[in-house]
OpenMM code with the backbone's topology and positions (N, CA, C; nanometers):
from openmm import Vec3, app, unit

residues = "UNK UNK UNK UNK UNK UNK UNK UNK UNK UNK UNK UNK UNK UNK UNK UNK UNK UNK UNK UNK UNK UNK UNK UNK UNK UNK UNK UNK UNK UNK UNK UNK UNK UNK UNK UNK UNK UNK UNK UNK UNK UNK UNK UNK UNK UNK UNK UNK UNK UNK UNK UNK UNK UNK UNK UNK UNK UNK UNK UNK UNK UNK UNK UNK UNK UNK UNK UNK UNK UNK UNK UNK UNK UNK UNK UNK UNK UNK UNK UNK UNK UNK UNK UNK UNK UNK UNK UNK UNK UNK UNK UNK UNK UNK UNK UNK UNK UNK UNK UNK UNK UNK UNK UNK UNK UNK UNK UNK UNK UNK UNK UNK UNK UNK UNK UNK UNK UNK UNK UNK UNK UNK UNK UNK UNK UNK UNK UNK UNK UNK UNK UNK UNK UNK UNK UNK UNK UNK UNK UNK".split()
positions = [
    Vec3(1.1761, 2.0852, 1.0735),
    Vec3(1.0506, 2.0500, 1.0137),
    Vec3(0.9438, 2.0191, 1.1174),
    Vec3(0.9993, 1.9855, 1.2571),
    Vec3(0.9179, 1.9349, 1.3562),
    Vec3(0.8108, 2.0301, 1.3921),
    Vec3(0.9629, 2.1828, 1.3480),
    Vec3(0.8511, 2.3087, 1.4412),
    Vec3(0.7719, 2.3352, 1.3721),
    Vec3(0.7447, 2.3286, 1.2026),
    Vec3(0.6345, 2.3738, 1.1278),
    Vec3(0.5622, 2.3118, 1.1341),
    Vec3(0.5586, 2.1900, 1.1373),
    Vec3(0.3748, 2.1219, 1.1717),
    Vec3(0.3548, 2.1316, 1.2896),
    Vec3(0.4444, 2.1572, 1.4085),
    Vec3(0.3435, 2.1839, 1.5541),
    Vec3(0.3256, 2.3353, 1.5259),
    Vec3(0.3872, 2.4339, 1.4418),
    Vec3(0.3217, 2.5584, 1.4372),
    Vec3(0.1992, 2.5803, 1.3503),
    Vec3(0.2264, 2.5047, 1.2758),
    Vec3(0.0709, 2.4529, 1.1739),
    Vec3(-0.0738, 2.4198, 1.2326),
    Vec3(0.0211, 2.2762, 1.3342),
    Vec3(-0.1087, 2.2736, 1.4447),
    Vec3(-0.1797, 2.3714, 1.5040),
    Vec3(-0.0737, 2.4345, 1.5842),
    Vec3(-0.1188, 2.5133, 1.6640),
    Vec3(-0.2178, 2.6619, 1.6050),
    Vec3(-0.1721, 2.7029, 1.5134),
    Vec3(-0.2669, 2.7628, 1.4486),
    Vec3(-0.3762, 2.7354, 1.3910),
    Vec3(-0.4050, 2.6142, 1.3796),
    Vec3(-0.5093, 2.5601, 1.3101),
    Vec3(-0.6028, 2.5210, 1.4244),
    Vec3(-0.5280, 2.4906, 1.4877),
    Vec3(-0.6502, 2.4271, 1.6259),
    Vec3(-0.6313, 2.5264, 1.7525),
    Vec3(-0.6064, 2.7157, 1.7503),
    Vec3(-0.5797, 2.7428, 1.8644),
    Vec3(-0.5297, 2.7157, 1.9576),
    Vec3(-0.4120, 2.6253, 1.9549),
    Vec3(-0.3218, 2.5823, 2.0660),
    Vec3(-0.2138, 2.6439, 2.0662),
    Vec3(-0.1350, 2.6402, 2.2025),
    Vec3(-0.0117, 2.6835, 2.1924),
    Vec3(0.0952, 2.5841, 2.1594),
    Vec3(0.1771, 2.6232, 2.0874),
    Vec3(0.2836, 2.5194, 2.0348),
    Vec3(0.3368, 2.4281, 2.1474),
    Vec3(0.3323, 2.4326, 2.2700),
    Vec3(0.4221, 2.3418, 2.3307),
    Vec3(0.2451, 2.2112, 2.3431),
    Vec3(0.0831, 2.2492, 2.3835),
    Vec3(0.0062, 2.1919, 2.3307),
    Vec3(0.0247, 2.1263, 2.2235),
    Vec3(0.0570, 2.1761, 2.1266),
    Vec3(0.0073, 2.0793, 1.9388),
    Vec3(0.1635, 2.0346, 1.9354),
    Vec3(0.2613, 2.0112, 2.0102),
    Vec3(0.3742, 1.8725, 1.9914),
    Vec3(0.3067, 1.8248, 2.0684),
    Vec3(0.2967, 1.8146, 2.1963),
    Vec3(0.2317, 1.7425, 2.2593),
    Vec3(0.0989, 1.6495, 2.1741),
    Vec3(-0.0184, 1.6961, 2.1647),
    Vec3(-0.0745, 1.6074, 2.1248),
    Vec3(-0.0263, 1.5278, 1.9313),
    Vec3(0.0576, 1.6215, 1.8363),
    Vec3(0.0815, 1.5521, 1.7871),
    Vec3(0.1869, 1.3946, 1.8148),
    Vec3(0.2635, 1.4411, 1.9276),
    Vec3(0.3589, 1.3382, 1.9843),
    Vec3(0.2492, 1.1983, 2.0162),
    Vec3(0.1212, 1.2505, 2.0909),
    Vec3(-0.0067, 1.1648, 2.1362),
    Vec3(-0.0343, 1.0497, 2.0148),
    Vec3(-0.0708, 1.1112, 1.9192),
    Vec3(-0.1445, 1.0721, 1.7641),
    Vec3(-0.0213, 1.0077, 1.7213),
    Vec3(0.0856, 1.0467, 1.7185),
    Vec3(0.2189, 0.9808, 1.6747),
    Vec3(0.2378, 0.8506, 1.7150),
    Vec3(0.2389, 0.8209, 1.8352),
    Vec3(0.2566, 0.7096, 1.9157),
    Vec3(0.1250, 0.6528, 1.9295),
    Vec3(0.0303, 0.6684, 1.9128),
    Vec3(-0.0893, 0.5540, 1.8647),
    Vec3(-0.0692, 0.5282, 1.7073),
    Vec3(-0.0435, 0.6078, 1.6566),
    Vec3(-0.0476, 0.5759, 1.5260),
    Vec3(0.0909, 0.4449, 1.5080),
    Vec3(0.1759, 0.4979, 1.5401),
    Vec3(0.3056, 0.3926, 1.5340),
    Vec3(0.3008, 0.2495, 1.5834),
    Vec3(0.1821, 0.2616, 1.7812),
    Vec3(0.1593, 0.0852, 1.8086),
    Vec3(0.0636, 0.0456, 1.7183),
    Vec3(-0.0219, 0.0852, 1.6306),
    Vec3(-0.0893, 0.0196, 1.5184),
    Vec3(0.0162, -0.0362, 1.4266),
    Vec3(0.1432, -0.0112, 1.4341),
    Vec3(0.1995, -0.0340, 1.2930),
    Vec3(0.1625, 0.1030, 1.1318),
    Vec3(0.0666, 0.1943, 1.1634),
    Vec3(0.0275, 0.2836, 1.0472),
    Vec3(0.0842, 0.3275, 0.9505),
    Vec3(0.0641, 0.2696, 0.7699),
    Vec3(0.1040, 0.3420, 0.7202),
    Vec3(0.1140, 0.5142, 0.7806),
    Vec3(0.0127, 0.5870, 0.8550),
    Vec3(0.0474, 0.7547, 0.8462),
    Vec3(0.1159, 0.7714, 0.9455),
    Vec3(0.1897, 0.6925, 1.0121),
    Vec3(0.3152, 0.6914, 1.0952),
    Vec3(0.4276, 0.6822, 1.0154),
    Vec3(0.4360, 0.5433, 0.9640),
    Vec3(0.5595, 0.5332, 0.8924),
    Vec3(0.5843, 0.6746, 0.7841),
    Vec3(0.4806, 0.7177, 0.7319),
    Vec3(0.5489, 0.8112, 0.6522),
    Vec3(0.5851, 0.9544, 0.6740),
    Vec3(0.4963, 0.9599, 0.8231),
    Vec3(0.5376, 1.0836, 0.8964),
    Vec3(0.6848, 1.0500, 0.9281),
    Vec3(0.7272, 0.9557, 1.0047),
    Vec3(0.8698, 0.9191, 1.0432),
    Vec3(0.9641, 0.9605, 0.9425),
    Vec3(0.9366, 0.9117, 0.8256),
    Vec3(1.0216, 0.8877, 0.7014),
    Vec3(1.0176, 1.0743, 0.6261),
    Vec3(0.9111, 1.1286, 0.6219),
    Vec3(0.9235, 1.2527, 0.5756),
    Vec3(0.9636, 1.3468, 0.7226),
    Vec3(0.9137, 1.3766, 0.8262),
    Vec3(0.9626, 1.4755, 0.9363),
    Vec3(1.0543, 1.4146, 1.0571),
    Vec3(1.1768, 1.4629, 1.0093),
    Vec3(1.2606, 1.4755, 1.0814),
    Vec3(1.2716, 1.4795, 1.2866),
    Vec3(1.2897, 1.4125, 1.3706),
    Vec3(1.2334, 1.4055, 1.4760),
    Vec3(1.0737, 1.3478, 1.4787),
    Vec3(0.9912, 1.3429, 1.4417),
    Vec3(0.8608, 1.2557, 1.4478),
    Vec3(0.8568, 1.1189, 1.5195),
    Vec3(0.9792, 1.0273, 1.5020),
    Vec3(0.9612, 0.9449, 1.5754),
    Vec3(0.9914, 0.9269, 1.7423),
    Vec3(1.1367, 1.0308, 1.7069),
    Vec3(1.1703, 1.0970, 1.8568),
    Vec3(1.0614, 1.1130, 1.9476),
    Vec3(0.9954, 1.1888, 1.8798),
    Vec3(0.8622, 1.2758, 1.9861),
    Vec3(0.7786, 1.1683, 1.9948),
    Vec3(0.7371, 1.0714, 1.8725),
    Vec3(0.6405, 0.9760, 1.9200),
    Vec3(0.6782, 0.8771, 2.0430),
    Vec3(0.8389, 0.8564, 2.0581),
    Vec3(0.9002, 0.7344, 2.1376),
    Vec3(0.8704, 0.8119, 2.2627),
    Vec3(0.9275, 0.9719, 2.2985),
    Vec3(0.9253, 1.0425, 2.3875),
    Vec3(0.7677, 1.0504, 2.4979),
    Vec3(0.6736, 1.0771, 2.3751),
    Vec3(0.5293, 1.0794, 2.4186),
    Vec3(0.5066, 0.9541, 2.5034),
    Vec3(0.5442, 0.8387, 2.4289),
    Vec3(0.5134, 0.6702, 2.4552),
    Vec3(0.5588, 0.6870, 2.6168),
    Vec3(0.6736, 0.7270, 2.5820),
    Vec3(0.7426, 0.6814, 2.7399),
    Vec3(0.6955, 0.7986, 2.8813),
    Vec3(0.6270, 0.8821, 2.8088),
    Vec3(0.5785, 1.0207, 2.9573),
    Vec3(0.4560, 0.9289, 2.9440),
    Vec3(0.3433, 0.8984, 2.8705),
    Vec3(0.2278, 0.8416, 2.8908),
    Vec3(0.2330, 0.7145, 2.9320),
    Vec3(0.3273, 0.6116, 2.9453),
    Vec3(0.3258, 0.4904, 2.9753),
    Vec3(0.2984, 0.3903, 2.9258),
    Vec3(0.2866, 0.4452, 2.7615),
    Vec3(0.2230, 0.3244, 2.6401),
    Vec3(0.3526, 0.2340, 2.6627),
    Vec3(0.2570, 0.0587, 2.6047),
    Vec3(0.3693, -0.0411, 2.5958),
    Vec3(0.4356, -0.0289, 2.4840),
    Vec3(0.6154, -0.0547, 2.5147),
    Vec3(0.6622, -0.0928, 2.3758),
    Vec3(0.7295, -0.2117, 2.3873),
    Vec3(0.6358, -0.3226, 2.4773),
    Vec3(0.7615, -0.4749, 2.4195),
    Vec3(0.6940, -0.5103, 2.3238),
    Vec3(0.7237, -0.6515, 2.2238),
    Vec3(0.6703, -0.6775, 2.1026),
    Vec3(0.5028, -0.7454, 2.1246),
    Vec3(0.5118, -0.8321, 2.2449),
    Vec3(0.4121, -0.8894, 2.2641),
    Vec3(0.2544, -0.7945, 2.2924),
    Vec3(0.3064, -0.6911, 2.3928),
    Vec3(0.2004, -0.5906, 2.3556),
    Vec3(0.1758, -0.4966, 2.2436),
    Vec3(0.2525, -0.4856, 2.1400),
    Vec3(0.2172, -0.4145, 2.0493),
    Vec3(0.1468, -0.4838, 1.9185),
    Vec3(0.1945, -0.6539, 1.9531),
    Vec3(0.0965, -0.7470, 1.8277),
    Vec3(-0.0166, -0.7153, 1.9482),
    Vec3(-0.0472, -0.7164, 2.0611),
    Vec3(-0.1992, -0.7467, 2.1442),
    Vec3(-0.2545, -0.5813, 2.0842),
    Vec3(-0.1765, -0.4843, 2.0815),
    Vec3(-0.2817, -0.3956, 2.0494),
    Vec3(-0.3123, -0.3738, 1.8685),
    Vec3(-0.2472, -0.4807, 1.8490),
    Vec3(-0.3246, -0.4817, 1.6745),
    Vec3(-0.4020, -0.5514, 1.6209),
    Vec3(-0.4738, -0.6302, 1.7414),
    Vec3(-0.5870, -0.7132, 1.7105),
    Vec3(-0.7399, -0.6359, 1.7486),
    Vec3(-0.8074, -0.6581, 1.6634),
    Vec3(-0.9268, -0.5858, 1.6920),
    Vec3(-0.9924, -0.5080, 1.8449),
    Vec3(-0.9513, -0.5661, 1.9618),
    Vec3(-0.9814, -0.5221, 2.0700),
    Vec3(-0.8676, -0.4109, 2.0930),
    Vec3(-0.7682, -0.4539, 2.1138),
    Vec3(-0.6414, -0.3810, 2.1351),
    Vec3(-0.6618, -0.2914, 2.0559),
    Vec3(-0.6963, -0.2006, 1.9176),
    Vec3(-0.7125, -0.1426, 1.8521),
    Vec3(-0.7733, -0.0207, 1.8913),
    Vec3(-0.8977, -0.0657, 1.9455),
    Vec3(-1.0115, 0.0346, 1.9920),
    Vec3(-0.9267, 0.0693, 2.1755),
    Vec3(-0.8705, -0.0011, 2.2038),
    Vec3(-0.8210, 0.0285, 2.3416),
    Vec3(-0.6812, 0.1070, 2.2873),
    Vec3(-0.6445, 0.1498, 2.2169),
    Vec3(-0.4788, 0.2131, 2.1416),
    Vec3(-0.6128, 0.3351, 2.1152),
    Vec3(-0.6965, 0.3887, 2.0614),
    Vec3(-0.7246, 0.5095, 2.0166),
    Vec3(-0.8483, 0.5189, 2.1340),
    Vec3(-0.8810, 0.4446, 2.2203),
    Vec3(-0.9273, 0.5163, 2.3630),
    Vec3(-0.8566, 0.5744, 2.4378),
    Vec3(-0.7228, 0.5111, 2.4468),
    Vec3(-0.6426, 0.6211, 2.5681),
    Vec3(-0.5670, 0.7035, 2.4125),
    Vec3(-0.6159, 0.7134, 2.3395),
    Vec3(-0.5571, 0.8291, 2.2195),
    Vec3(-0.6300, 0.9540, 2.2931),
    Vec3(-0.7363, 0.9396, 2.2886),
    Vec3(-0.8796, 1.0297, 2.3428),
    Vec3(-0.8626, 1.0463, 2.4646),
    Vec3(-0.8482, 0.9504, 2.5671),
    Vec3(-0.8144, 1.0060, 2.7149),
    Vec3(-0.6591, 1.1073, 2.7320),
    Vec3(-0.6032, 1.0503, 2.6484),
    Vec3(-0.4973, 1.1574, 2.6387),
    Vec3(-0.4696, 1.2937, 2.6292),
    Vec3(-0.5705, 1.3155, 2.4460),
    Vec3(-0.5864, 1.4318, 2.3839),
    Vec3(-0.6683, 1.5003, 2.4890),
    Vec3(-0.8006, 1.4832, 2.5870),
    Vec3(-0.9094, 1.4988, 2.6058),
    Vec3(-0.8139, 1.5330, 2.7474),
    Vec3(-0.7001, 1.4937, 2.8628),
    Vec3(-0.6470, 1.5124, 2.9338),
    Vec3(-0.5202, 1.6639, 2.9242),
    Vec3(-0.5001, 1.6369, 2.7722),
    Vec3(-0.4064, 1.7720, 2.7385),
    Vec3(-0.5151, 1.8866, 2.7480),
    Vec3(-0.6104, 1.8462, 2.7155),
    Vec3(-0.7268, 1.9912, 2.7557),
    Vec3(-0.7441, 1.9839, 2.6229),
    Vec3(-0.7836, 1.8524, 2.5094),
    Vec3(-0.8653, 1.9122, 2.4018),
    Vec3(-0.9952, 1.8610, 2.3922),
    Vec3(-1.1517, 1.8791, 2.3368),
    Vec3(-1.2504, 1.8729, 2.3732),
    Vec3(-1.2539, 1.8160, 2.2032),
    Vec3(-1.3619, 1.7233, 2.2187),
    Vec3(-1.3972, 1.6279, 2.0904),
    Vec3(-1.3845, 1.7144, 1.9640),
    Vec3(-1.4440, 1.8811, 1.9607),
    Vec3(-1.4116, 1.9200, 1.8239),
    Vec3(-1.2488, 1.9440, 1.7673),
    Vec3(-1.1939, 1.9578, 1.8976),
    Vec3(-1.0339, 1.9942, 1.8722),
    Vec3(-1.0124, 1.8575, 1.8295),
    Vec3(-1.0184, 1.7970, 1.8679),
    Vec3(-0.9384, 1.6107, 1.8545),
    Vec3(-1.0311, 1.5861, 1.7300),
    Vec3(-1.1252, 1.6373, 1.7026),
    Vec3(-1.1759, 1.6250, 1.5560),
    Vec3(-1.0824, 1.6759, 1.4436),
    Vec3(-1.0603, 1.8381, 1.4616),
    Vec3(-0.9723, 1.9078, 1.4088),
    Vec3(-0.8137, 1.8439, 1.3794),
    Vec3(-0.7634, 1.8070, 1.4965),
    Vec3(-0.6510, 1.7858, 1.4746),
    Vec3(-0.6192, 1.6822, 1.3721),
    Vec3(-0.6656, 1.5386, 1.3384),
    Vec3(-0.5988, 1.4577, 1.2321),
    Vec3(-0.6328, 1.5299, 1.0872),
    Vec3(-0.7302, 1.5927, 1.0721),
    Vec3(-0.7787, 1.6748, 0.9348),
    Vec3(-0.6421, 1.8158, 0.9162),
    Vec3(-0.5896, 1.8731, 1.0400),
    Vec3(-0.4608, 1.9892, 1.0059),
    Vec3(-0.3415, 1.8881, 1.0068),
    Vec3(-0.3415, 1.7589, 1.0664),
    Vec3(-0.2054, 1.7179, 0.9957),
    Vec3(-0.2251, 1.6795, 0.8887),
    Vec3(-0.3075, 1.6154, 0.8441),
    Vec3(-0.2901, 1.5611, 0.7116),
    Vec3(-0.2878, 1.6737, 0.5961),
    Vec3(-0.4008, 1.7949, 0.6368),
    Vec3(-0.3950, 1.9165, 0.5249),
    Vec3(-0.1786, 1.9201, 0.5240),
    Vec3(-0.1406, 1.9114, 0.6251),
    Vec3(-0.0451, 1.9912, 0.6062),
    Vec3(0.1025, 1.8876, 0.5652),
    Vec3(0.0481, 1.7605, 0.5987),
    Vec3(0.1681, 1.6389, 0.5026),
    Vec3(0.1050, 1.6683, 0.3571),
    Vec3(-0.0439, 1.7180, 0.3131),
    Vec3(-0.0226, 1.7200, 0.1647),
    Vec3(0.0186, 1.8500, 0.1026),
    Vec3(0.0047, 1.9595, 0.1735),
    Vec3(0.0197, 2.0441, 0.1328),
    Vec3(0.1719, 2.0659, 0.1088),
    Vec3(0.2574, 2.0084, 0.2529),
    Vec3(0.4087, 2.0314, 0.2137),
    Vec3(0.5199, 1.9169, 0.1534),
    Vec3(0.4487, 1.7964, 0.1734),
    Vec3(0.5129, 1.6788, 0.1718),
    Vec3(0.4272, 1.6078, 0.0281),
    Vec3(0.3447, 1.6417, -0.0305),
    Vec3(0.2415, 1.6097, -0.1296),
    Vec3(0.2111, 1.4220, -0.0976),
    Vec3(0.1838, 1.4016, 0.0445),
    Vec3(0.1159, 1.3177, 0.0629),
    Vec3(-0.0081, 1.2855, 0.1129),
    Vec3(-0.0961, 1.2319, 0.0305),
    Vec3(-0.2642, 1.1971, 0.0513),
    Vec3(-0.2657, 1.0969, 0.0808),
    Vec3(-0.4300, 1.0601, 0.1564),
    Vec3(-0.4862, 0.9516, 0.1925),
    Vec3(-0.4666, 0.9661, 0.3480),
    Vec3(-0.4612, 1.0383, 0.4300),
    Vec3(-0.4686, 1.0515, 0.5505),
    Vec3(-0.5860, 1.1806, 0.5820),
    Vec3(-0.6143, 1.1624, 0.6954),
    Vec3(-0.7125, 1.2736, 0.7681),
    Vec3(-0.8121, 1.2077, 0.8999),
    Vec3(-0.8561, 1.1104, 0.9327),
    Vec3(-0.9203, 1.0592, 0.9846),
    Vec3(-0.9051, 0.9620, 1.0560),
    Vec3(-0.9691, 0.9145, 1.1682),
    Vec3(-0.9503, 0.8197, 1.2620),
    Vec3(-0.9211, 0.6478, 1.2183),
    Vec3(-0.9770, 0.6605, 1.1046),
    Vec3(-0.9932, 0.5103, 1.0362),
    Vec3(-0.8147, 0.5056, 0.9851),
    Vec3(-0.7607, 0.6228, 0.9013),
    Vec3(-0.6222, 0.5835, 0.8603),
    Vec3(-0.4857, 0.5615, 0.9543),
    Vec3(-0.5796, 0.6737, 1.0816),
    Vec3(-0.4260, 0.6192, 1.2266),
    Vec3(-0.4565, 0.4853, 1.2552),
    Vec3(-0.5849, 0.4663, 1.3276),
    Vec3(-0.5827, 0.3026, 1.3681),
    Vec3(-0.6188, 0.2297, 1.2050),
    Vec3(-0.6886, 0.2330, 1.1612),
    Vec3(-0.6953, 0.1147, 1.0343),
    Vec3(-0.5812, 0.1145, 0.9391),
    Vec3(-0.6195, 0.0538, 0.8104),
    Vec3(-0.5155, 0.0718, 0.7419),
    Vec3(-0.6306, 0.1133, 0.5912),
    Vec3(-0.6068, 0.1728, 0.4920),
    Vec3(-0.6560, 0.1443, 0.3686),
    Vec3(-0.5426, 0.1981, 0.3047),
    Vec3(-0.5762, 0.1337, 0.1386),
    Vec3(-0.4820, 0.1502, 0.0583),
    Vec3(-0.4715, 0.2352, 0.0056),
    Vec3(-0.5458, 0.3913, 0.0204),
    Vec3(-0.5003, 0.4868, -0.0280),
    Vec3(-0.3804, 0.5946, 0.1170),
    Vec3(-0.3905, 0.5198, 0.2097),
    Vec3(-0.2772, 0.5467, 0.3326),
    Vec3(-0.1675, 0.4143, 0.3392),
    Vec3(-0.1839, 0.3585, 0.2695),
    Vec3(-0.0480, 0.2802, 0.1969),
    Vec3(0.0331, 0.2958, 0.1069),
    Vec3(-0.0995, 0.3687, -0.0006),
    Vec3(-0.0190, 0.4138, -0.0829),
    Vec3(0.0738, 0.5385, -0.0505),
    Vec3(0.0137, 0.5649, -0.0162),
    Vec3(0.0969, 0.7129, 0.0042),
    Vec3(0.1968, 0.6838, 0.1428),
    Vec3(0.2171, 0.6149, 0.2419),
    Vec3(0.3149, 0.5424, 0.3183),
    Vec3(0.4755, 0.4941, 0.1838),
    Vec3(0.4101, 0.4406, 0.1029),
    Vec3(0.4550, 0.3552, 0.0123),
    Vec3(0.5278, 0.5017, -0.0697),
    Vec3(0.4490, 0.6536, -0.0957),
    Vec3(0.5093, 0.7171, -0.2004),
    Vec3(0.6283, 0.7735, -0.1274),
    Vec3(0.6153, 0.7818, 0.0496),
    Vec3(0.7070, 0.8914, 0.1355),
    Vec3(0.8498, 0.8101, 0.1683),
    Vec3(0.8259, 0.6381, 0.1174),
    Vec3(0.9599, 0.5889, 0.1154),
    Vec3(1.0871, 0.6269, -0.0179),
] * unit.nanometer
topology = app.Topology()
chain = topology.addChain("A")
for resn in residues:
    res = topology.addResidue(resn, chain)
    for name in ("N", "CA", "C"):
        topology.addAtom(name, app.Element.getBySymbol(name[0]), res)
């Protein structure tokens, strides 16, 4: 299941597949030190997702003890978790419209195959709302 949404990606955003794991692995692992409902339910519906997010964490150097992951869920820490999201994506070689593109083709493609909504946008990886809870909530 891993390979159809990085082949999804990759067609959707002109990348080559070993590109779109990569940056989905990126988005994975910010999404996860938020705590995100659209983590948890990626985890819970695609198979390997968390693999690749732990994998990403540990080539990029994100923290995973507990104390830094409550520091990056406080309002500062927040905006500093989806800045190096962007120095990341923006380091794999994608340019603001691609990193635009990309959370809008995963989410087309958790609803299209997984029939889960309420994701697409920067606000549901780092924030939380309750229509990306709910649907966190439908993929358990």
């Amino acid at each position: 299941m891993l390979t159809l949404i990085t082949a999804h990606l990759a067609k959707y955003n002109g990348l080559s597949e070993d590109t779109a794991k990569r940056a989905l692995g990126i988005v994975l692992n910010a999404a996860e030190r938020q705590e995100s409902p659209f983590a948890l339910a990626m985890f819970k519906t695609i198979p390997g997702a968390r693999a690749l997010s732990a994998r990403t964490g540990s080539d990029i150097g994100a923290p995973t003890g507990t104390i830094a992951r409550m520091i990056e869920q406080t309002p500062g820490g927040k905006r500093i978790v989806a800045q190096s999201m962007i120095t990341e994506l923006h380091a794999l070689g994608l340019d603001h419209k691609a990193i635009g593109q990309l959370l809008p083709a995963i989410s087309s493609y958790m609803e299209e195959r997984h029939g889960l909504t309420g994701f697409g946008h920067l606000g549901d990886l780092i924030g939380s709302d309750l229509d990306a809870e709910a649907a966190a909530a439908q993929a358990a």
